[in-house]
N, C-alpha and C positions, 0 to 999 in steps of 0.2 A: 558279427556272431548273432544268430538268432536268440530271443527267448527262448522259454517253455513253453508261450502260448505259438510260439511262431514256429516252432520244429514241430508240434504238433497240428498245425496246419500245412507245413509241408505233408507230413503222412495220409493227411485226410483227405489233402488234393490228390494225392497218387491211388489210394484207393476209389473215393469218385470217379476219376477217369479211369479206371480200371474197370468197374462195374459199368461204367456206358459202352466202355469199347465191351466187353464179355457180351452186353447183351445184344450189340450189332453183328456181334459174330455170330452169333446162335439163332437170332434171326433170318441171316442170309446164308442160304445154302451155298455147301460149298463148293466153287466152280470143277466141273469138267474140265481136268487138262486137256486143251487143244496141242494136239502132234502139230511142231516147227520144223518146217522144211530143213535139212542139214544145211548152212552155210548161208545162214541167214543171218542178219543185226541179232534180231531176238534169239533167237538160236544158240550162238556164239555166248550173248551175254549171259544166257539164263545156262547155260552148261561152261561157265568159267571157272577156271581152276581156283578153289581155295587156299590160301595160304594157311598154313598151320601154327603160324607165327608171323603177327602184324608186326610190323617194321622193326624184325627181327626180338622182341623181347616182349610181345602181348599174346598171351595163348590163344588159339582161335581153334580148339580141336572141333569144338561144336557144329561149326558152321558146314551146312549141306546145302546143294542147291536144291528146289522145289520144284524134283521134277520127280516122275515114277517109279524110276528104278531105287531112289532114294528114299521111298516112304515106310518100308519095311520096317516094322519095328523094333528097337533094339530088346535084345534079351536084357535081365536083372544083370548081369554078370556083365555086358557090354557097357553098360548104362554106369557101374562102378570102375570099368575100363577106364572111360571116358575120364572119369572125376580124377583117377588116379592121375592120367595123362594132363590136366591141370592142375593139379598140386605138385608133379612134383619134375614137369618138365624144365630144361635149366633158363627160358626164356621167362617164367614164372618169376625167378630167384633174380632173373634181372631187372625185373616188371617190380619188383619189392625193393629191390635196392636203389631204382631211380627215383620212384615214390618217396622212400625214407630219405633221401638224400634232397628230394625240393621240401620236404615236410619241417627238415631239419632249416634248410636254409629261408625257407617262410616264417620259421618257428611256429608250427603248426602244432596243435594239441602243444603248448608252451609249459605243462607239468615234467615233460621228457626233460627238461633244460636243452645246455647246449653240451658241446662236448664229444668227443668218440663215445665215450659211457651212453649216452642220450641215442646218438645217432644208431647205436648197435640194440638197443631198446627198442627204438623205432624198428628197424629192421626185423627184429623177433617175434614183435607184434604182427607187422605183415603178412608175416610170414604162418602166423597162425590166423590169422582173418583168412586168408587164404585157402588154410588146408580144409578149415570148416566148412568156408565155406562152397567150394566143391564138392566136400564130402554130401552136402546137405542137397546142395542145388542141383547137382548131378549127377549124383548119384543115390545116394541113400534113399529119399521123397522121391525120385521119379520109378523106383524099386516099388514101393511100397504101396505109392499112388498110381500106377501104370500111367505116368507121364511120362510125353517126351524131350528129354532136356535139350536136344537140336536144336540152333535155329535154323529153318528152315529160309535160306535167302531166295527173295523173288524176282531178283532180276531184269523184270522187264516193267513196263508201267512209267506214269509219268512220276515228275521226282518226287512230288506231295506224295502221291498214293504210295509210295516207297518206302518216303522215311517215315509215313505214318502208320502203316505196316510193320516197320523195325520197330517205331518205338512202343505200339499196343503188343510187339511179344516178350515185355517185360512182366504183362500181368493178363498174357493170353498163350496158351499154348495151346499142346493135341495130346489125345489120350493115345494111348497105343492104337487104335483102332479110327486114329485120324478123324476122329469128334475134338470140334475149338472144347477149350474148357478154361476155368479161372488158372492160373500160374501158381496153384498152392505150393509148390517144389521152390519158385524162384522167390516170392514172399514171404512165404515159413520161414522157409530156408535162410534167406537173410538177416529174419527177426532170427531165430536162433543162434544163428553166428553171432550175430548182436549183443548178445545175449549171454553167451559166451565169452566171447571178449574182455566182459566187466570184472573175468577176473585176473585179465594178465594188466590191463589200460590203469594208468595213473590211478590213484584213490580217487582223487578229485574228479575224477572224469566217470567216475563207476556209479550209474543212477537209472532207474527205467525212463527217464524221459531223455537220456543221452540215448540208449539203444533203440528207441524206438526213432529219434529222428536221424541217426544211424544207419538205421533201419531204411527210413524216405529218401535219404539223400542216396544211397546206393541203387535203389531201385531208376531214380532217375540218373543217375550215372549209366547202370545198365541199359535206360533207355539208347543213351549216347553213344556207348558201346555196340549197339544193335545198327544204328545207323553206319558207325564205321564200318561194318562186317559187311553191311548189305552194298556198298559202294568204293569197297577196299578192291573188289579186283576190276572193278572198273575203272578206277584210276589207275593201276597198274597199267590195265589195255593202253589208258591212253599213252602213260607216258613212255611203254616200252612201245608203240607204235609211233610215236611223236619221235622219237630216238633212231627207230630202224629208217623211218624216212628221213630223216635228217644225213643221219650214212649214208643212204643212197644215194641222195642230191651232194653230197662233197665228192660220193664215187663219182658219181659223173662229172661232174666237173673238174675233175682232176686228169680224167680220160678227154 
């Protein structure tokens, strides 16, 4: 368990890197999409179907691929779409109940105790981390600030520049008008929920230096979460295509 001094240098590392990556973005202009020939590697990868739901119970409405037809920007109303569709889709409510159920069996935040009483606590709470926080991060703050809550997955590139990509748009995104900018919707956003929180979370646990490294540690989860998105359906490819040739070679071989 960290300190006070140590959760608050988790947050101070996520902001620092936050502010180097913003100002490399804004530095380097940002590329001309080059047209991929139809039916090509890159092609295929960077126009691969997203799942709306990572292995079956992680909401992934966000996620678009970076490519033209996809850059239009969402209206306010789209934008609180969006958020809704993460609150309160039913692969959310099982994303909360798997959560509350390792939190319970690690005794995790250990003021819930044990017990169904505990476990269903635990559950309620997620359940409202949750609606905040979509409410905040994808919708309400990208309303307000003309961000866009997408991520924008890139598909192609080698695997560094990919996952470093996914994890700088924790604390970089695009304004409606496809200028990088700071992630004030996914940061705020989070600190808010945060924030919020301290009044459902144990007594014990209700303190500003709990929400703010609350705050850090989500952000870097989010990073982790971006990586997953940006390489979820490339594993997919592989293994639904590792599987169809596998079929094929017993077909033959049976023939």
């Amino acid at each position: 368990m960290l300190n006070s001094k140590g959760k608050y240098l988790v947050v101070i590392a996520v902001y620092l890197g936050s502010l180097l990556g913003l100002a490399k973005a804004q530095s380097t202009p940002a590329p001309t999409p080059t047209p991929t020939p139809q039916g090509t590697q890159s092609g295929d990868l960077r126009n691969a179907e997203n799942s709306k739901r990572i292995l079956g119970f992680i909401p992934n409405f966000q996620t678009t691929n970076d490519v033209p037809q996809n850059q239009r920007p969402l209206t306010a109303k789209e934008k609180y779409v969006l958020s809704f569709h993460q609150m309160f889709d039913f692969s959310a409510h099982i994303g909360n109940a798997f959560q509350s159920t390792i939190q319970q069996a690690t005794n995790g935040q250990p003021h819930y105790g044990q017990g169904w009483n505990a476990l269903g606590k635990r559950f309620l709470a997620s359940e409202g981390d949750q609606v905040t926080s979509s409410l905040f991060i994808s919708g309400m703050l990208p309303a307000l600030l003309k961000e866009d809550p997408r991520y924008f997955r890139r598909g192609v590139g080698s695997p560094w520049s990919r996952t470093w990509y996914a994890m700088e748009r924790t604390v970089i995104t695009r304004k409606d008008d496809g200028r990088p900018t700071f992630n004030t919707s996914q940061t705020l956003g989070q600190l808010m929920s945060a924030a919020i929180s301290t009044s459902y979370y144990p007594k014990q646990d209700r303190s500003v230096s709990g929400a703010f490294a609350n705050t850090g540690m989500n952000l870097l989860y989010n990073s982790g979460y971006n990586v997953l998105r940006e390489y979820y359906p490339d594993i997919l490819r592989k293994l639904f295509h590792r599987r169809n040739k596998d079929a094929g070679a017993t077909s033959s071989s049976v023939r």
